[in-house]
N, C-alpha and C positions, 0 to 999 in steps of 0.2 A: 733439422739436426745442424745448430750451429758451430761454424768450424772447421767444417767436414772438407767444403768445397766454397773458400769463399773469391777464389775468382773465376771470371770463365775458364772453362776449360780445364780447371784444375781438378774435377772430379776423379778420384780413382778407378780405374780400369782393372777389373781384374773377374778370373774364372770362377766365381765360388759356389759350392754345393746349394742346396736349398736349405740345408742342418746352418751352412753358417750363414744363407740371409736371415733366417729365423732365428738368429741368437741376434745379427746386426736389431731385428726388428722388438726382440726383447730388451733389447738394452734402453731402448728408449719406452718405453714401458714405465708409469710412473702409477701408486696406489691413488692418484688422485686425477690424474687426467685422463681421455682415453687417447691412444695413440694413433695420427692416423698418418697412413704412406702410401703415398703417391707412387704408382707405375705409371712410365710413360714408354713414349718410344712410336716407331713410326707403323703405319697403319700395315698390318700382317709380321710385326716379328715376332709372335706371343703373349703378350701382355695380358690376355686373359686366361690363358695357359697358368704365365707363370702365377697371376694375380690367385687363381684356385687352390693352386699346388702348396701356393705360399700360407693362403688364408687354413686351409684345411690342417696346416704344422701349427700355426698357431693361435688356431681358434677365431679369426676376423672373417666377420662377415666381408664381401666382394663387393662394393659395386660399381659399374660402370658407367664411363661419362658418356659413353652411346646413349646410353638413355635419357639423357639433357639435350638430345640434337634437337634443332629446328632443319627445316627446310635448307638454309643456308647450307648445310653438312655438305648439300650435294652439290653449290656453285665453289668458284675458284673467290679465294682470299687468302691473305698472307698472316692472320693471326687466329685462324679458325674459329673463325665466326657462328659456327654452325653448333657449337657445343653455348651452351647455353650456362657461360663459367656463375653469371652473377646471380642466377638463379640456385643453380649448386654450392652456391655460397649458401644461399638468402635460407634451402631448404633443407640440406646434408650439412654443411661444413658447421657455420655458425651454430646450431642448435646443438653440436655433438659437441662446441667448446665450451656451454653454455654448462653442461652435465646431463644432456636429453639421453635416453636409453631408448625411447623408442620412437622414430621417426617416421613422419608418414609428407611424403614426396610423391610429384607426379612422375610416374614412368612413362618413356617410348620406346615401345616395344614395335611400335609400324611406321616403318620407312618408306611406306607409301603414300597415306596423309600425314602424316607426321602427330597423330591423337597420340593424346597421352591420357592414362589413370592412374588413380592415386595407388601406393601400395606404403607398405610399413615393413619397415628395416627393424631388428633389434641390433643395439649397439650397446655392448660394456665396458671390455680392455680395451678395443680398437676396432677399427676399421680401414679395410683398404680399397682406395679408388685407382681406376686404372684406366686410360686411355689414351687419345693424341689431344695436344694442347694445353696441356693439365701444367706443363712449366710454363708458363705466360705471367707477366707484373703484378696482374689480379688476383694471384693465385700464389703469390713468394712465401707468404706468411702461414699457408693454409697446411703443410704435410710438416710432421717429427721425421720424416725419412723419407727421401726423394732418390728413388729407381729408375734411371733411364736403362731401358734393354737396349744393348747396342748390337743392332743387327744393319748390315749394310739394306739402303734403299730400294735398291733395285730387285737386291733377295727377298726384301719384305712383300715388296708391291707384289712378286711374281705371286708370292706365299697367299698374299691376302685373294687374287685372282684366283686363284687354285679353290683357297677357301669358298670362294660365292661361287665357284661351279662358272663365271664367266666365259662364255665363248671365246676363241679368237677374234677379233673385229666386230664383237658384238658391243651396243651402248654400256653394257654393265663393266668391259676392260676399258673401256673408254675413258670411261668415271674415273676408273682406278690410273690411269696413267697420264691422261690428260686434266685431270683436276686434283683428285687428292697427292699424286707425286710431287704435283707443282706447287701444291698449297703447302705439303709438306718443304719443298726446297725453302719456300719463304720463309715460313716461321721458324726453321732453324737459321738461315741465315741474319732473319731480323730479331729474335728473340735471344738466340745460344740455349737451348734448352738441356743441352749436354752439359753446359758449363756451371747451371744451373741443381743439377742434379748433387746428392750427396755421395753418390756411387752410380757408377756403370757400367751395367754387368752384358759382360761378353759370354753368350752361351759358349756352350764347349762346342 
């Protein structure tokens, strides 16, 4: 969405219903292209929450860049390595600019070897992708409408802990606090992925 946000940090902040991101996401809506919008934001503030809520007002299929991890997902780097962005180019992005409807991509769904199989997306109006990393240089050209959820870190991480049933001082908070919070600090301070954004939306 050009215009919206075109320097760092210049993205608008604001509280708005799901009725009005669903009208923001109509508006770019074109009979000839399909639209597609990026949620980001850091790992446990909602993003697939809202990513569902959103698709279900207006008809876009979800999907997520979880499903593009490697192995990597689970060491520490500063540009999240682990999402697997040139593939979700080469398998989702590209083919849906191209006028594909119906896609077939590898998914991960196991976070333990990290296998993937293939599955098939329908895609018409649009589609929305949703996870961490997803505002990276790789990726500037790739959403009509770019959604950072702005939820503070430290509520995220607790959120996403809570989410995995993580013990206290067990390796699974460990992950979340000693590698993905840190990986998180970096890529927003080396990337600006807020700045990047075309809006940023502050739950209520």
């Amino acid at each position: 969405m050009s215009g919206v946000a075109s320097t760092p940090g210049s993205a608008l902040r604001y509280r708005p219903t799901l009725e009005a991101i669903s009208r923001l996401i109509e508006e770019q809506q074109t009979p000839t292209r399909c639209c597609i919008v990026g949620i980001s934001g850091f790992g446990g503030s909602g993003k697939t929450t809202l990513a569902a809520s959103l698709g279900g007002r207006v008809g876009f299929p979800v999907l997520g860049a979880d499903e593009f991890a490697t192995a990597a997902a689970l060491e520490r780097s500063s540009d999240w390595r682990g999402i697997d962005r040139e593939r979700l180019v080469h398998e989702v992005i590209a083919p849906t600019r191209r006028g594909a409807t119906e896609l077939t991509y590898r998914s991960c769904r196991d976070w333990e070897h990290f296998s993937s199989e293939p599955v098939t997306l329908s895609v018409e109006r649009g589609l929305i992708i949703e996870g961490v990393g997803l505002f990276h240089p790789s990726l500037a050209d790739a959403f009509d409408l770019a959604l950072w959820l702005d939820v503070d870190l430290e509520l995220a991480t607790a959120r996403g802990i809570v989410r995995d049933a993580a013990a206290p001082g067990s390796p699974a908070e460990a992950q979340w606090r000693e590698v993905w919070m840190a990986n998180e600090i970096d890529f927003l301070a080396r990337f600006d992925p807020i700045g990047r954004a075309d809006f940023v939306i502050s739950p209520a």
